[in-house]
Every structure is written in C-alpha cells, then in structure tokens.
C-alpha positions as CSV (number, residue, x, y, z in Angstrom):
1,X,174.6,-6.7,73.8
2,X,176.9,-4.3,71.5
3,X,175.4,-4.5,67.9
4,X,177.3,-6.0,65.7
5,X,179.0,-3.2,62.9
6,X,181.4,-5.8,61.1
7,X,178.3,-7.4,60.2
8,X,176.6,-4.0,58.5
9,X,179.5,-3.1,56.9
10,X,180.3,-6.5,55.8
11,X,177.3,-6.7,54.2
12,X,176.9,-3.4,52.3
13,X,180.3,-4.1,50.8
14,X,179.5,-7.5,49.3
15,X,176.5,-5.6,47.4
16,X,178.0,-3.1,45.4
17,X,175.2,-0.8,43.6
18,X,176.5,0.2,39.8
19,X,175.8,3.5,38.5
20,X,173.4,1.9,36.0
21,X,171.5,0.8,38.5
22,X,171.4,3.8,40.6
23,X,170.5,5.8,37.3
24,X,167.4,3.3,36.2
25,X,166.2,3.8,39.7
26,X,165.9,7.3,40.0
27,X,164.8,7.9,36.1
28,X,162.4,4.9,35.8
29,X,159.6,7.0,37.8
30,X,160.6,10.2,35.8
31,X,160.2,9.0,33.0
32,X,157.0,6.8,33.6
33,X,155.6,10.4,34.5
34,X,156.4,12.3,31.8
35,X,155.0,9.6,29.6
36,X,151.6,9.9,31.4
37,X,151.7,13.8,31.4
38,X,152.1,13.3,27.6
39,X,148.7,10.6,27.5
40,X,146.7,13.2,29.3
41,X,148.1,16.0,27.4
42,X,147.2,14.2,24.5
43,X,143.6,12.7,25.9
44,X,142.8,16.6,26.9
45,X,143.5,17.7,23.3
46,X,141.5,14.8,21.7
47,X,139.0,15.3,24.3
48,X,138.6,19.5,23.2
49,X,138.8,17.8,19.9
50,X,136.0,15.8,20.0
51,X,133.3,17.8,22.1
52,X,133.2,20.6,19.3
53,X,132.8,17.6,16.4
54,X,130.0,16.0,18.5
55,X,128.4,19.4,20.0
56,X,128.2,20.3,15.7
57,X,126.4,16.8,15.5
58,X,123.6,17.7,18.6
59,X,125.4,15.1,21.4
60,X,125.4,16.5,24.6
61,X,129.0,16.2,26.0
62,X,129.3,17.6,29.5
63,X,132.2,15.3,31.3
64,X,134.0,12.6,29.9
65,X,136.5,10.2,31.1
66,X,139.6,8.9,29.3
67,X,137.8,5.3,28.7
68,X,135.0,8.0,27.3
69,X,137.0,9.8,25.5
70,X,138.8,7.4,23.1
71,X,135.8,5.2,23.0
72,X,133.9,8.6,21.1
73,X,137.1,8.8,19.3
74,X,136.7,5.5,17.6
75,X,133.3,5.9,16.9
76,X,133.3,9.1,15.6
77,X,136.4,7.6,13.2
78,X,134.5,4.9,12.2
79,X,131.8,7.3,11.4
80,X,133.7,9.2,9.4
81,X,134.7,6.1,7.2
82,X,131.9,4.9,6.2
83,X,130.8,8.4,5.2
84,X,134.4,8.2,2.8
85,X,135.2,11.5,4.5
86,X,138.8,9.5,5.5
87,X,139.1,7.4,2.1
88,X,142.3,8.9,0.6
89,X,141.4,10.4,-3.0
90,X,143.8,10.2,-5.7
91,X,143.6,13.4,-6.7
92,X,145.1,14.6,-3.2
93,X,148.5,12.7,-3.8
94,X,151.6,14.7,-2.6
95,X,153.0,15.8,-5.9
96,X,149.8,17.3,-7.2
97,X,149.6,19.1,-3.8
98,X,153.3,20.1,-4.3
99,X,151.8,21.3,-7.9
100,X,148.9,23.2,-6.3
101,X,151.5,25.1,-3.8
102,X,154.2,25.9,-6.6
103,X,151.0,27.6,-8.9
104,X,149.8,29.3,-5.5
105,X,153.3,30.4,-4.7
106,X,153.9,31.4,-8.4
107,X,150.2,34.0,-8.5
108,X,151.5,35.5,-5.6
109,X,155.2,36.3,-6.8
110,X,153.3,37.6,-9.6
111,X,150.8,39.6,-8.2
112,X,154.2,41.2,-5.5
113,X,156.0,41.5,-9.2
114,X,153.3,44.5,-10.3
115,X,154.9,46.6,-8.9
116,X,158.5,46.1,-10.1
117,X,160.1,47.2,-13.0
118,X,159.0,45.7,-16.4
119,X,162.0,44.0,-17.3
120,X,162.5,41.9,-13.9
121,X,158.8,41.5,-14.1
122,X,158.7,39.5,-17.1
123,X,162.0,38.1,-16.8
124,X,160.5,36.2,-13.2
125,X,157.5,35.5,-14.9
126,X,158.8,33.6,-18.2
127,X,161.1,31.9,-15.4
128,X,158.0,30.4,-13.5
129,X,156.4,29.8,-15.9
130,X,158.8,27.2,-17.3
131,X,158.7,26.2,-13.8
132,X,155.0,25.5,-14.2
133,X,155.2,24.0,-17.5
134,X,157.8,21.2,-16.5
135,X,155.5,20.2,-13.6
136,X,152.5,19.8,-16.1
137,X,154.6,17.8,-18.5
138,X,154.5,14.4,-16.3
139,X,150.5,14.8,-15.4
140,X,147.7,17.0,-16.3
141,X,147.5,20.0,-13.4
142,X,145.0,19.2,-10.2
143,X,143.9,22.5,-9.3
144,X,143.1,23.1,-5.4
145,X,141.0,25.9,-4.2
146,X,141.7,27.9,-1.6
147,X,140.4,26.6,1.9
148,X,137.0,27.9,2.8
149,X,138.8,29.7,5.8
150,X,141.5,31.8,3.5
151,X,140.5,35.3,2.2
152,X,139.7,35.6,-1.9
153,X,142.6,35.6,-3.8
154,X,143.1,36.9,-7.6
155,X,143.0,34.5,-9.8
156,X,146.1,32.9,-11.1
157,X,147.8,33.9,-14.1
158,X,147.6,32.2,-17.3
159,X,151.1,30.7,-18.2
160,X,149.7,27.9,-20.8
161,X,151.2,30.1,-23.9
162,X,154.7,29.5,-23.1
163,X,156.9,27.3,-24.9
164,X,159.7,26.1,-22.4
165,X,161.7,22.8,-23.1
166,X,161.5,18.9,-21.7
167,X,162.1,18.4,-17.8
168,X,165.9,17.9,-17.1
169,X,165.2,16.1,-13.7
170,X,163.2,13.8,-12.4
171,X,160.4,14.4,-10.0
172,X,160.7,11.7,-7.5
173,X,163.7,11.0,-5.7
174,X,166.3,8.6,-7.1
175,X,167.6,7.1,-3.8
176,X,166.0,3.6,-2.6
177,X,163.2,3.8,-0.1
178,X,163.9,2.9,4.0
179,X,163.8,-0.3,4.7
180,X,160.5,-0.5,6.4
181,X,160.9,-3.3,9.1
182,X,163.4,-1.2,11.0
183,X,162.7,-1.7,14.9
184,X,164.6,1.6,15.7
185,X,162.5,3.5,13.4
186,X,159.9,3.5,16.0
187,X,159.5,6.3,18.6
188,X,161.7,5.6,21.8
189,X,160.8,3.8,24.5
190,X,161.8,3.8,28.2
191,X,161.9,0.0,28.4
C-alpha cells in the first residue's frame, strides 16, 4: 500500500499558520522566562535585603525559600508600621525636600565660590540667595541634615539678610494631573 501524499499535502494547505501565530509561539516561552528571571532576580535582592535587617534584629537566617522570603518580607513590613518607621511625615513632602537640596546645592556653590574673584563671588551669591528667599516665601524652610553616612559638611551660609522681591512663578505645575484610571499606565504585560 503506497501512502497516500495528496492527503498530507491536502491537509497542510487547508491550515494555513499566520505569522502572528508563528510569532506568539516562539515568544510566549521567551518571554514567560525572562519574566521569571526578573521574580528571582528580584526575590534574590529582597532575600540579601532582608537577611542583613533580620541578622541586625538577632534572627538566625541560614536558607530561605521564595514562599520564606516574602512571607519575612511582610512581616518585617508590618513591623515596621506599627513602629511608624513607614508613616509618611509631613515634613518630608517633595517641595521641602526640593528646598533642602536647592540650600545644600547653594552652600556648596558657595563654599567652590571662595576661591573666585570677589565680584563673581558675590554677584552668585546675591543671585542664590534670591533663589533661597523665593522658596521660603510660600512656607517656613524644613531643614534636612545630612545623612548619617555623608562626611561633615560646613555649615550653610546665612542668606536671611537679603531683601529680594515676590515669587514671579508658581511652585507647582500648572498643567492638570493624569488621569489616574488609565489601564495603559500599568507596566506591560505579555498577555
């Protein structure tokens, strides 16, 4: 008995295979791998992450496993909370850290600027202080420390005795906020 080839090639033709398809089949499996590399990659940092919190505490952490790990996470989170060391302060709002920067920024271009001539000296210095000035008209200053890790810095310089006119520009932006139900806002996803 002969096999039968009209058959086979019959049949392949009446199933044509688009490009889409073909594409999806080879990528699905790709991509279903780099999103795992990136959980582990991520579990392995959190993991690092949470064995030197909980080894500061006195637990003995020798070898987790993912379930482990985020479960830790959580707890460690929730610890956290109730200690108010995650409560948001209103102090810490983004302009007065903005503020905090610009004065920081501003003691450094002035302690660079000793060692320029007088007259650019004081002409940079009269500028940001005006700088300073209009930040401090909307709210009194918030000053930050340096973080414990940062090496002592001299302190900043006085810029309260200048007179420098009313902000010209607002602060905060002017245009209207996102809209903030927007599906495609969300990171991408394979499916």
């Amino acid at each position: 008995m002969a096999p039968n080839h009209g058959f086979l090639l019959q049949n392949t033709m009446a199933e044509p295979v688009s490009r889409t398809y073909q594409y999806r089949k080879v990528m699905k499996p790709m991509l279903e791998r780099k999103r795992r590399a990136r959980i582990n990659r991520c579990l392995d940092e959190l993991k690092e992450l949470m064995t030197g919190a909980l080894q500061t505490e006195g637990e003995n952490v020798a070898k987790l496993e993912k379930a482990d790990i985020l479960e830790l996470t959580v707890r460690h989170l929730h610890t956290l909370r109730r200690q108010n060391a995650l409560s948001v302060r209103p102090e810490h709002t983004y302009a007065d850290r903005f503020k905090a920067g610009f004065r920081h920024c501003a003691a450094e271009v002035t302690t660079f600027l000793s060692g320029m001539d007088q007259a650019t000296r004081m002409h940079l210095t009269s500028h940001l202080s005006g700088c300073i000035r209009r930040l401090d008209v909307t709210q009194p200053p918030v000053w930050v420390g340096p973080t414990p890790a940062s090496p002592p810095r001299p302190a900043p310089p006085n810029y309260a005795n200048i007179q420098t006119p009313p902000p010209v520009m607002p602060l905060q932006p002017s245009s209207p906020p996102a809209h903030q139900g927007d599906e495609s806002s969300g990171p991408w996803r394979p499916w």
